[in-house]
Each structure stands twice: as structure tokens, then as C-alpha cells.
Z-matrix of the N, CA and C atoms (Angstrom, degrees):
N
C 1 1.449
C 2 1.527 1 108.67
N 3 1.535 2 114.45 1 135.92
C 4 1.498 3 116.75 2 -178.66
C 5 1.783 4 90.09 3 -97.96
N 6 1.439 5 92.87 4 141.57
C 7 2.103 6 99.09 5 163.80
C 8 1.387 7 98.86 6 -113.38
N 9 1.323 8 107.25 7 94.17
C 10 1.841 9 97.26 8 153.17
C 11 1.599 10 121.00 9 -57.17
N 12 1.586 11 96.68 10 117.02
C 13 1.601 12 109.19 11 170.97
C 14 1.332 13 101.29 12 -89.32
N 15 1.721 14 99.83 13 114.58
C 16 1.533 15 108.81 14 162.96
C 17 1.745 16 150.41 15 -81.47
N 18 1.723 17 83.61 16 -19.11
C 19 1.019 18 102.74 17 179.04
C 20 2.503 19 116.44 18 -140.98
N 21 1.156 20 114.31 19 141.92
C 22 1.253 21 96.93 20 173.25
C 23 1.407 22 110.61 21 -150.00
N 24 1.715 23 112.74 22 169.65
C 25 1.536 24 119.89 23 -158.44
C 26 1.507 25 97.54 24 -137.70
N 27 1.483 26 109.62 25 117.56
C 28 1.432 27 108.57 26 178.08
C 29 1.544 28 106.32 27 -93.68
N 30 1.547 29 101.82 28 143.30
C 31 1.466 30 95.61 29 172.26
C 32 2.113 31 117.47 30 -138.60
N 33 0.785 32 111.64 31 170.01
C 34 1.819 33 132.23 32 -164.50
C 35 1.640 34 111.09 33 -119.67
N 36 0.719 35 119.89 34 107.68
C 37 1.803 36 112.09 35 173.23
C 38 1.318 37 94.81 36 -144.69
N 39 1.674 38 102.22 37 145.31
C 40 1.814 39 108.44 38 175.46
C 41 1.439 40 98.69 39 -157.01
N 42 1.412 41 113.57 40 139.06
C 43 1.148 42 112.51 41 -172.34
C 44 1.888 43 87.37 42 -140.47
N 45 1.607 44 94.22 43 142.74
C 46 1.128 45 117.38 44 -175.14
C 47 1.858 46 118.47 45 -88.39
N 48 1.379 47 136.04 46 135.24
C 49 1.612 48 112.22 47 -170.66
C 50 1.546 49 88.45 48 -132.86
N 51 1.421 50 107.66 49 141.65
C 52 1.469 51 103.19 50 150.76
C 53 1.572 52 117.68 51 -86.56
N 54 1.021 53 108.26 52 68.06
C 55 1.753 54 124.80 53 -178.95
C 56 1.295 55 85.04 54 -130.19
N 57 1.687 56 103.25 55 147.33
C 58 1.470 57 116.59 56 150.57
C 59 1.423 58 120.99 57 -83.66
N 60 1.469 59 104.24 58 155.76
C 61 1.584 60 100.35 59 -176.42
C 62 1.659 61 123.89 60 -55.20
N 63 1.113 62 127.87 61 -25.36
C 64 1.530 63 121.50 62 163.02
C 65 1.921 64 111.30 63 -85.55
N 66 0.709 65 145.52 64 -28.12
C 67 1.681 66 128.95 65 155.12
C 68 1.672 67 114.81 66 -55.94
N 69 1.208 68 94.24 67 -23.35
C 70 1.907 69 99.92 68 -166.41
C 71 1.628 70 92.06 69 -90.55
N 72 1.047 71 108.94 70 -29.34
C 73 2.135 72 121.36 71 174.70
C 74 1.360 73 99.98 72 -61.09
N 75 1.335 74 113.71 73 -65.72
C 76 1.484 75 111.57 74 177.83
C 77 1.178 76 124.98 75 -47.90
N 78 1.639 77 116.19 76 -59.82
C 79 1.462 78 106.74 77 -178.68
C 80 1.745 79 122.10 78 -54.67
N 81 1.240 80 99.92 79 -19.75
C 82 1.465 81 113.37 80 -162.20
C 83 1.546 82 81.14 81 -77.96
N 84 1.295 83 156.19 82 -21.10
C 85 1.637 84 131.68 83 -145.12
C 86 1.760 85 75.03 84 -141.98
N 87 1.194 86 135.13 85 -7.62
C 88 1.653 87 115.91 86 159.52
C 89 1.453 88 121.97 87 -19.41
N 90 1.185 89 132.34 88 122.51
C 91 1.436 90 122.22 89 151.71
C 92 1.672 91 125.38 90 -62.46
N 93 1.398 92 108.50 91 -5.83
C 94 1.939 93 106.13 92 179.93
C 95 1.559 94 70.61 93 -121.54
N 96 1.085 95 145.29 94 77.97
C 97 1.551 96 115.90 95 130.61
C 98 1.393 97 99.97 96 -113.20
N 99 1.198 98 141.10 97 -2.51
C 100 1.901 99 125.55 98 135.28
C 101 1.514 100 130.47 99 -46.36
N 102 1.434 101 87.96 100 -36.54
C 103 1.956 102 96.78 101 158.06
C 104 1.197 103 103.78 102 -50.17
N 105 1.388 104 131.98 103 -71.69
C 106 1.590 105 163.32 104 -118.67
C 107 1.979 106 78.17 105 -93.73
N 108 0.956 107 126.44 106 -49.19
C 109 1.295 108 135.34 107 -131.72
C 110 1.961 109 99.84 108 -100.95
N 111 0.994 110 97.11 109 -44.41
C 112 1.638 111 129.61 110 167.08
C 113 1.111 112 99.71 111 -43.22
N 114 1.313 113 133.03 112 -78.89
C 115 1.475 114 151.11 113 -134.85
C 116 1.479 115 104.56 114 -90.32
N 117 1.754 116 123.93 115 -23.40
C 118 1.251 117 124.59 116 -179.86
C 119 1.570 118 126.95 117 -109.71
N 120 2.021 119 101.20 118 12.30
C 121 1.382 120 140.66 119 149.56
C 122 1.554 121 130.18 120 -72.09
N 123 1.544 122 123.41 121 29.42
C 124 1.285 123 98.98 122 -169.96
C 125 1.392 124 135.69 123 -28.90
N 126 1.440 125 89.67 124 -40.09
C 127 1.921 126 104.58 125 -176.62
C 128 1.102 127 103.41 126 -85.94
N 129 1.377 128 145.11 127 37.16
C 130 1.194 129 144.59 128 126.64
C 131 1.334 130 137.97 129 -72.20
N 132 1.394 131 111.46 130 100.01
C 133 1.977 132 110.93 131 178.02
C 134 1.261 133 118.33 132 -49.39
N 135 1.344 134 112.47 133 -26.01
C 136 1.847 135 100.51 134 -149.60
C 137 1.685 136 90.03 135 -172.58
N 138 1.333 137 116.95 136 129.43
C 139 1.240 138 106.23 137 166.40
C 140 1.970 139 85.81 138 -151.98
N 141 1.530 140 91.65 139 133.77
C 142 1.684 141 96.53 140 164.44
C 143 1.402 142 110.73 141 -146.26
N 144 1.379 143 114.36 142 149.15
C 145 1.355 144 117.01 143 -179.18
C 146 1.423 145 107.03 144 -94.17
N 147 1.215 146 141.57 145 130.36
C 148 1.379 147 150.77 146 -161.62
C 149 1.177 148 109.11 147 -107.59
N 150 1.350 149 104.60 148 -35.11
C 151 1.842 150 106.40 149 -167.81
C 152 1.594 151 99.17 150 -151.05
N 153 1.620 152 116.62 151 133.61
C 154 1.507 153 133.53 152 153.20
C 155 1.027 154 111.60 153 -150.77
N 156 1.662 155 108.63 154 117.70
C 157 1.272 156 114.80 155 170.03
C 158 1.553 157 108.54 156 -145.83
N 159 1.347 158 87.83 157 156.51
C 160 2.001 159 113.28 158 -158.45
C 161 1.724 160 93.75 159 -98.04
N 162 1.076 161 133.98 160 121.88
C 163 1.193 162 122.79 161 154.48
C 164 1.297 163 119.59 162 -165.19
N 165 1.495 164 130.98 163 146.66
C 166 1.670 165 125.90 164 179.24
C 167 1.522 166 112.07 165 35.39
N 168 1.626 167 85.12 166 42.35
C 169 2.265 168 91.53 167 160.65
C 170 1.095 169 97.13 168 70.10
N 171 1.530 170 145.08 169 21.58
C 172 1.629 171 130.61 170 176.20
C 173 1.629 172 92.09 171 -141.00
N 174 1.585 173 121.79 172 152.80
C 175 1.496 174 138.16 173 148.00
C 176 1.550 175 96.84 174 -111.16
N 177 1.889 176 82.00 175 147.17
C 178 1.019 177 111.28 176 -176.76
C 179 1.604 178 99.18 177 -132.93
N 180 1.288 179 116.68 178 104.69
C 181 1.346 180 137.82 179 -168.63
C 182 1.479 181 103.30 180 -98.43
N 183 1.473 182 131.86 181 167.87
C 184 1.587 183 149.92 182 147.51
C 185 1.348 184 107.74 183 -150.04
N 186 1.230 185 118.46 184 134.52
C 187 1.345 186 124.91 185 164.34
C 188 1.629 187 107.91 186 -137.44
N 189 1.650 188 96.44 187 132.25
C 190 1.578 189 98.05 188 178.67
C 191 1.490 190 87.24 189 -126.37
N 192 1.732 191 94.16 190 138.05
C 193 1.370 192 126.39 191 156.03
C 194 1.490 193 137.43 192 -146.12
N 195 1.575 194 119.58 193 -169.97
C 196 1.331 195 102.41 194 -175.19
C 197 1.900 196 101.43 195 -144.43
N 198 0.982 197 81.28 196 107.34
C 199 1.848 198 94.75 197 178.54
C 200 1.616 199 110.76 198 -45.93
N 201 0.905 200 111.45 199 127.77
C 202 1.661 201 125.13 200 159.93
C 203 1.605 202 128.01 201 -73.08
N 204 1.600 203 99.54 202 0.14
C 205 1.831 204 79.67 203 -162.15
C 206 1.664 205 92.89 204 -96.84
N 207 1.011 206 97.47 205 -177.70
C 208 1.758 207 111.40 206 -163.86
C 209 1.338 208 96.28 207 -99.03
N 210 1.788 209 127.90 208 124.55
C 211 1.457 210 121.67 209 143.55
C 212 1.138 211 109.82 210 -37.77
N 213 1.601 212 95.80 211 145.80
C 214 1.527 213 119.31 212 166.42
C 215 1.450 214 119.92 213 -54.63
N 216 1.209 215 118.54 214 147.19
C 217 1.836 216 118.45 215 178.61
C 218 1.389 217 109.99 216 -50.35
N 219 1.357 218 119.50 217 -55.15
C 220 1.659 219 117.44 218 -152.72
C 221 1.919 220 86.13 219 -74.40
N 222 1.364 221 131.82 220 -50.38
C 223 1.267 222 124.73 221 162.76
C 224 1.459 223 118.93 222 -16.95
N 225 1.088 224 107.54 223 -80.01
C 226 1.646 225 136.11 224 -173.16
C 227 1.430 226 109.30 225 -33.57
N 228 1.950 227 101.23 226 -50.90
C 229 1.548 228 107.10 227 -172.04
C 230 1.742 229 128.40 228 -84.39
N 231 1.457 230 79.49 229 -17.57
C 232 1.932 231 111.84 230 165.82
C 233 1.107 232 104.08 231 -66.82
N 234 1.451 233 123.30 232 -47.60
C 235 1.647 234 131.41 233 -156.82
C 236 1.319 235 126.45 234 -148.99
N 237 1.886 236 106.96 235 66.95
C 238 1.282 237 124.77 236 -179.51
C 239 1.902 238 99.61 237 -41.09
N 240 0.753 239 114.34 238 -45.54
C 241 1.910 240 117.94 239 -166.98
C 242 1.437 241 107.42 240 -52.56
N 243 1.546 242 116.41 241 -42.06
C 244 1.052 243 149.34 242 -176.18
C 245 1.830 244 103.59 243 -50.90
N 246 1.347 245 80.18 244 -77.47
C 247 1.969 246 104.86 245 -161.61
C 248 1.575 247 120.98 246 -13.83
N 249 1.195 248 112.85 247 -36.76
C 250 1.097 249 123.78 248 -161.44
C 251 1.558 250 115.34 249 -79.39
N 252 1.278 251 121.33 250 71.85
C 253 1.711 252 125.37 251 -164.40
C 254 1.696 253 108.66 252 -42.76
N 255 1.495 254 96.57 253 -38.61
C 256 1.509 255 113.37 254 -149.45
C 257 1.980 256 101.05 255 -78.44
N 258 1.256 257 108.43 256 -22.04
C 259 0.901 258 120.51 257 -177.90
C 260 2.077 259 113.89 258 -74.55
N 261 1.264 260 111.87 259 -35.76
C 262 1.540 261 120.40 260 167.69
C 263 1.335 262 118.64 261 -68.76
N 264 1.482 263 82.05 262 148.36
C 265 1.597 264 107.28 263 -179.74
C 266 1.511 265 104.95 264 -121.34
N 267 1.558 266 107.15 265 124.56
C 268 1.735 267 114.48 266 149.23
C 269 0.944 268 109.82 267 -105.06
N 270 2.068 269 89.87 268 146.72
C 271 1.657 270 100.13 269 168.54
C 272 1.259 271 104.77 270 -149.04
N 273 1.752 272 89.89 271 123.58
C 274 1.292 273 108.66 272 -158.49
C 275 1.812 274 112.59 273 -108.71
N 276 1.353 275 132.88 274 102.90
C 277 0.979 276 152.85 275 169.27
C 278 1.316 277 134.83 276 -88.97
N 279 1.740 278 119.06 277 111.39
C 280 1.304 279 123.97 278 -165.93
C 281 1.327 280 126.82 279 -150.82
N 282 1.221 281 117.16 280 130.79
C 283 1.998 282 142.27 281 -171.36
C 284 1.521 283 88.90 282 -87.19
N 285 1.830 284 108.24 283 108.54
C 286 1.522 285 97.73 284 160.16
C 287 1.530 286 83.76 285 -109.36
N 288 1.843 287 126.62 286 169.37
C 289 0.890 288 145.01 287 128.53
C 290 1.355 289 127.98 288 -127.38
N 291 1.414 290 88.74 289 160.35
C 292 1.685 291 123.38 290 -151.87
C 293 1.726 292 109.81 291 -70.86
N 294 1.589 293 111.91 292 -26.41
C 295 0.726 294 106.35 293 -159.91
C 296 2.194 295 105.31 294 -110.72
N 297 1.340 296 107.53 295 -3.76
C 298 1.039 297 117.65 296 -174.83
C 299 1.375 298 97.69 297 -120.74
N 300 1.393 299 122.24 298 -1.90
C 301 1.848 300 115.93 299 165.05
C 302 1.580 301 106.64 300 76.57
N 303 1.710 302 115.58 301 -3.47
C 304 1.548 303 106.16 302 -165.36
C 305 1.441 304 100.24 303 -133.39
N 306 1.868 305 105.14 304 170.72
C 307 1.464 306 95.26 305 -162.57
C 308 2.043 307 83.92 306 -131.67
N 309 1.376 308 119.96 307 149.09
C 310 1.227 309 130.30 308 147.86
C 311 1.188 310 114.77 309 -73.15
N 312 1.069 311 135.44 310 146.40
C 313 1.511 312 153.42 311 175.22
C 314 1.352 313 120.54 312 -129.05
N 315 1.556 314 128.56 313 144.00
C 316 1.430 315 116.90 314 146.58
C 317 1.810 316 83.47 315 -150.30
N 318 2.016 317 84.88 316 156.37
C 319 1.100 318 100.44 317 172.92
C 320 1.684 319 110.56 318 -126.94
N 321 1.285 320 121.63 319 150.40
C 322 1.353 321 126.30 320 -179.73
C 323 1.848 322 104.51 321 -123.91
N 324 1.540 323 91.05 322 122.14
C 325 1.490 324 103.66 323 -169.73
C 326 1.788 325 100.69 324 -103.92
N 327 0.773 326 118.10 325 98.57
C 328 1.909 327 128.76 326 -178.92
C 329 1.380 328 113.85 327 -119.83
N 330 1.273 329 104.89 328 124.86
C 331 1.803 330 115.49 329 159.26
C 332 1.564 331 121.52 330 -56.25
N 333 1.274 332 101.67 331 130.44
C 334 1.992 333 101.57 332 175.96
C 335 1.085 334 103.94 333 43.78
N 336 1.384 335 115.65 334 -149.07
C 337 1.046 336 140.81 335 -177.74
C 338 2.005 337 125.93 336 -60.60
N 339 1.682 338 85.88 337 -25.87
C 340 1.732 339 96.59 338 171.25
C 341 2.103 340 114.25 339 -8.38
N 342 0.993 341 93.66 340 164.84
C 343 1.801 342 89.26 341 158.33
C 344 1.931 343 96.46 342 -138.11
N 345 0.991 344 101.74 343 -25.61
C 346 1.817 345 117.65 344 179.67
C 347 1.577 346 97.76 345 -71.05
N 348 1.733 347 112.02 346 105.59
C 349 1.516 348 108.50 347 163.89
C 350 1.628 349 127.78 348 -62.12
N 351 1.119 350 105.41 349 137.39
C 352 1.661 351 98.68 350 168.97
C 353 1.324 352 117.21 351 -76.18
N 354 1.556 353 125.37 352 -35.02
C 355 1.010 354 133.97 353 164.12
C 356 1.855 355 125.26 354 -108.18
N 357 1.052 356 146.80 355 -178.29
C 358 1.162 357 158.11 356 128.27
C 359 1.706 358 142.41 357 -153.97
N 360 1.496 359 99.92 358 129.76
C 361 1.400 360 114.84 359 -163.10
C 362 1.265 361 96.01 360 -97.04
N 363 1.820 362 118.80 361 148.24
C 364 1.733 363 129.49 362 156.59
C 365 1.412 364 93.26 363 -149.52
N 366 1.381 365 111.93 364 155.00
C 367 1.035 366 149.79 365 -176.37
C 368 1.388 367 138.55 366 178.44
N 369 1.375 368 123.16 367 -173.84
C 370 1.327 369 125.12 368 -165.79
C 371 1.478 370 115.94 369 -146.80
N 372 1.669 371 123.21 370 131.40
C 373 1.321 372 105.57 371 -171.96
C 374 1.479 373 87.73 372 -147.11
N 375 1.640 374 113.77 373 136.27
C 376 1.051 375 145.28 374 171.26
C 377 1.567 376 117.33 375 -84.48
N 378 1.652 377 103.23 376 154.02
C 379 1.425 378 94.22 377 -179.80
C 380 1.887 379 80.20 378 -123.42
N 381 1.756 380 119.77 379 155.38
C 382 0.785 381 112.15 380 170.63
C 383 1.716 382 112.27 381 -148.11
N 384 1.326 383 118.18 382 140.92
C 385 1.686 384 116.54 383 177.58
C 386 1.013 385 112.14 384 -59.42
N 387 1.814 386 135.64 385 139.38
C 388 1.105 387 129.64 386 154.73
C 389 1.353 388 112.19 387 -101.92
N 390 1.931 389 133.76 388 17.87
C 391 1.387 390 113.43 389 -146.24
C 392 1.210 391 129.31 390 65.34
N 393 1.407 392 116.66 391 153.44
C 394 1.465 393 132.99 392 -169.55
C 395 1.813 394 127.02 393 35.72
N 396 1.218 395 79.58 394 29.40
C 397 1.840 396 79.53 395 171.54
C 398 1.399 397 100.88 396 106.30
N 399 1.723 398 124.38 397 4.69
C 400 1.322 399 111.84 398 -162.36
C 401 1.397 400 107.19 399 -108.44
N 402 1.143 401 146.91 400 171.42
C 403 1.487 402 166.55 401 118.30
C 404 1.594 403 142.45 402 -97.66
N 405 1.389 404 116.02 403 138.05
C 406 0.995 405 116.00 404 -167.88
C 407 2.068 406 96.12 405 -116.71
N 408 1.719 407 92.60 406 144.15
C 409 1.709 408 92.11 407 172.10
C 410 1.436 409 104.42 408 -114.12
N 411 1.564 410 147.58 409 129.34
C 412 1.105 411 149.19 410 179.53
C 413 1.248 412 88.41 411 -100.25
N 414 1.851 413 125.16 412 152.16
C 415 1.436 414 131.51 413 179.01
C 416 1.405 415 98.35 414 -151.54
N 417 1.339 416 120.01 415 92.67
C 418 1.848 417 113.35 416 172.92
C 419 1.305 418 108.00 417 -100.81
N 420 0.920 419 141.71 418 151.88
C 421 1.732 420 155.16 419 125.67
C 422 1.420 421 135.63 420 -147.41
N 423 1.356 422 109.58 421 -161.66
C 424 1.377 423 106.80 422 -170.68
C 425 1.701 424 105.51 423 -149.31
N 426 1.387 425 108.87 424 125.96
C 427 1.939 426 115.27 425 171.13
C 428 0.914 427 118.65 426 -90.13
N 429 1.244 428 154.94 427 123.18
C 430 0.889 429 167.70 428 -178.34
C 431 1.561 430 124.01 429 -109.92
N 432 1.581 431 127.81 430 119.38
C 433 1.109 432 147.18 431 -156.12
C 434 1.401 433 118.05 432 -96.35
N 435 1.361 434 154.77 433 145.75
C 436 1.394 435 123.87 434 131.09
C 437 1.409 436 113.87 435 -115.42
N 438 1.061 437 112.21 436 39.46
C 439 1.401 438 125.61 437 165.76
C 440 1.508 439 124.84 438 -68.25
N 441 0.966 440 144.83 439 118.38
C 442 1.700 441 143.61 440 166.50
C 443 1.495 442 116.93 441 -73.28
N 444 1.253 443 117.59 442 135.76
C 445 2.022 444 94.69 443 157.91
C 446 1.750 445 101.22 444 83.31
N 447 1.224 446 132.84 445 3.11
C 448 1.577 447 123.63 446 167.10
C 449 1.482 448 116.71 447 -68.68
N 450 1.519 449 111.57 448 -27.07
C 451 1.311 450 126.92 449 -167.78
C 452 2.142 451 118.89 450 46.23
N 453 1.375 452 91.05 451 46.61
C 454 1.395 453 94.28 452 170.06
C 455 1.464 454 101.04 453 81.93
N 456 1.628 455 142.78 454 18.80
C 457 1.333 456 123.79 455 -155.07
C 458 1.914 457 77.55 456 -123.19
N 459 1.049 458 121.87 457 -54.84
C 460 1.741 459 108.50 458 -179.72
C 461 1.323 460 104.38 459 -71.08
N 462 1.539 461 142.17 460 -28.12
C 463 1.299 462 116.38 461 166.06
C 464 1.531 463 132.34 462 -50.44
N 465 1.591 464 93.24 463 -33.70
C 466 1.828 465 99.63 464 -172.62
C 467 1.566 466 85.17 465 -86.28
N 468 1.097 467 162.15 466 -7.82
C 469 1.491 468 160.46 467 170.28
C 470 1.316 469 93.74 468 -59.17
N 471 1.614 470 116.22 469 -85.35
C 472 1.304 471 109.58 470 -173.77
C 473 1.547 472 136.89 471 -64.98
N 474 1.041 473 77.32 472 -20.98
C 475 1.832 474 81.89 473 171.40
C 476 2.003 475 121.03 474 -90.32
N 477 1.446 476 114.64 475 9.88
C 478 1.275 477 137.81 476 158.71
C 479 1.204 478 90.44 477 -105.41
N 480 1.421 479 153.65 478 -39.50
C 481 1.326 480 110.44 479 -168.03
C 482 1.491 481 102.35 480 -99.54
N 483 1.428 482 142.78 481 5.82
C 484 1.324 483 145.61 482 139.27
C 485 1.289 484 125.50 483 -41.00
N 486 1.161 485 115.16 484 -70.84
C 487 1.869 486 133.89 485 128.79
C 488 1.542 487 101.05 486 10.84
N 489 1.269 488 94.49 487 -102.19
C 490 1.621 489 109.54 488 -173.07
C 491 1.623 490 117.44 489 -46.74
N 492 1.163 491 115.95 490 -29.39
C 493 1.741 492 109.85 491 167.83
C 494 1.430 493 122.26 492 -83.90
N 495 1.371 494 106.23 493 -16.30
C 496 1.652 495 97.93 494 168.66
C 497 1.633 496 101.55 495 -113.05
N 498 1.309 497 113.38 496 39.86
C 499 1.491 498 110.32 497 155.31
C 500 1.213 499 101.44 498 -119.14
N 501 1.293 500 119.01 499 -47.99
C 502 1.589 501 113.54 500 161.03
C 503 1.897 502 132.01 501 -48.03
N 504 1.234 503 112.59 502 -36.12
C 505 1.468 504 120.96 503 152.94
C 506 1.281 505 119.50 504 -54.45
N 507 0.983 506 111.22 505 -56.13
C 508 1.603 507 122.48 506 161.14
C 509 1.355 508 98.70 507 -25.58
N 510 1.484 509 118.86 508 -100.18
C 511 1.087 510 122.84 509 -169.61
C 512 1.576 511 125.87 510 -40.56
N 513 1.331 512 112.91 511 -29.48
C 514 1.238 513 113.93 512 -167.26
C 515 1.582 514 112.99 513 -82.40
N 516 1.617 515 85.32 514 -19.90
C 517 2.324 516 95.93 515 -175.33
C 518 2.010 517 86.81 516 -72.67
N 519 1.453 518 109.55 517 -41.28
C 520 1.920 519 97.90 518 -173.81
C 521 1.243 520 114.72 519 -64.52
N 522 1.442 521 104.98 520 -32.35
C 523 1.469 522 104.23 521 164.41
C 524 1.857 523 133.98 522 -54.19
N 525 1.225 524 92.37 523 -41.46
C 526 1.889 525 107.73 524 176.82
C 527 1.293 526 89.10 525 -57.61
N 528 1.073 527 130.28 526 -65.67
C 529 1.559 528 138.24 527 -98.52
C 530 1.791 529 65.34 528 -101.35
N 531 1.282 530 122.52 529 -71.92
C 532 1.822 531 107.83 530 171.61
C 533 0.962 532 125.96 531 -24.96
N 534 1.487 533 153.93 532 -33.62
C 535 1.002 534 154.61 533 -156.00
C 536 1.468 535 110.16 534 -95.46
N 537 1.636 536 100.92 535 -36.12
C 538 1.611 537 87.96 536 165.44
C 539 1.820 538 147.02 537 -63.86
């Protein structure tokens, strides 16, 4: 099956750590930082990690979950099919390596049981040294819709709840990285 994507939203996020780039490496390739990651999601239904594995300098991560926050109204009323937040599943799949500091991503945004995404996100996020103990995370990508007629109300949906998981990762890598 081909999905014509009709519509897409590029996005930029960078978050600054006072971690150095190898503690901030580690937390990033943790096997509990879905624990870590979980816990700083309230509006998260369901989050499980399916797959981590270490091998030839690369992880290969999956995490499926299901967001809690509520589509937007003008969304909702555009897109009874839609409405139902509680009802979606992401699944989010990602290649970090060890040796380029950065990870590929894609995410697949699907209703219920669907296997056909309504949406889909890929991208790429770098980790980078600033000196003195510091780090920088670069996070670009792009979602992609084939929806008609939302008028911008599920784009800003998904791209706040993109937002919100790498602010919560965020937090959860300063968190690891404390514990040591």
C-alpha cells in the first residue's frame, strides 16, 4: 500500500545538559531509561520498550506507546475518526550510533488497532560537546500527514506531543546521569 503524504511540519528542538558527552551517551543507550522516561509522561497510557539491543557500536531501540493528551477541538470536530487520543498507538523506532553521537528515528502515529499510519515522523538527533562538562542535543524532523481539512489543529497536536517527549527524555537522561 502507497500513503500519499499530503501535508508536513518540520521541526528543531535542542536542549542543553550539564553532562558530558559520554555520561549523556550512556544514559541515552540505558536499558531503564523508558522506566526513567515513563514516569516523566503523566499523559502517557502505555509505554513499552519492545526492543534494545547493543551491537557493532549501534542501538537499536522500539518503544510502543499511547499518548494521553486530548486532540484539539477544531481537530476533533474536523475529525470525529480522529478524536479519540486514548485510542492511538506510537511506535517509535531508533538507530543510535556510538560512533557518530546521533540517532535516526521514525515514529508511526496509528489509531487502535489500524496498521496504516495517519501520521508519520523521521528524523535525526545529535548529541554534541560544548566543553567543560557540557552537552548539547540537536533534534530535527519532519511529520507528515495525509489528512485534508485539519486546518493546522492535528499538526500542532503532534508536533506538541513530539515536543513533550524529548523534553521529558531530556529530563530523564539528567536524571540517569544523577544517579550515577
Amino acid at each position: 500500500m502507497v500513503i500519499r503524504w499530503l501535508f508536513a511540519v518540520y521541526f528543531h528542538f535542542e536542549h542543553e545538559f550539564d553532562i558530558s558527552l559520554d555520561a549523556l551517551e550512556l544514559a541515552v543507550m540505558s536499558p531503564v531509561l523508558s522506566d526513567r522516561f515513563r514516569l516523566r509522561l503523566p499523559r502517557i497510557d502505555m509505554l513499552e520498550q519492545t526492543a534494545h539491543v547493543l551491537e557493532g557500536g549501534e542501538l537499536r531501540r522500539t518503544w510502543v506507546f499511547r499518548p494521553g493528551l486530548a486532540l484539539p477541538k477544531p481537530a476533533a470536530r474536523i475529525s470525529k475518526r480522529l478524536a479519540l487520543s486514548e485510542s492511538w498507538t506510537v511506535v517509535e523506532t531508533s538507530l543510535y550510533g556510538l560512533k557518530k553521537h546521533s540517532k535516526h528515528w521514525t515514529l508511526a502515529f496509528s489509531r487502535g488497532g489500524e496498521h496504516t499510519p495517519h501520521a508519520f515522523g523521521e528524523g535525526e538527533y545529535g548529541l554534541f560537546p560544548l566543553g567543560r562538562g557540557r552537552s548539547r542535543r540537536i533534534a530535527t524532523g519532519t511529520i507528515r500527514f495525509g489528512s485534508r481539512g485539519i486546518g493546522g489543529a492535528l499538526e500542532s497536536y503532534l508536533v506538541k506531543l513530539v515536543r513533550s517527549l524529548y523534553d521529558a527524555e531530556a529530563q530523564s537522561l539528567r536524571e540517569l546521569v544523577s544517579l550515577v
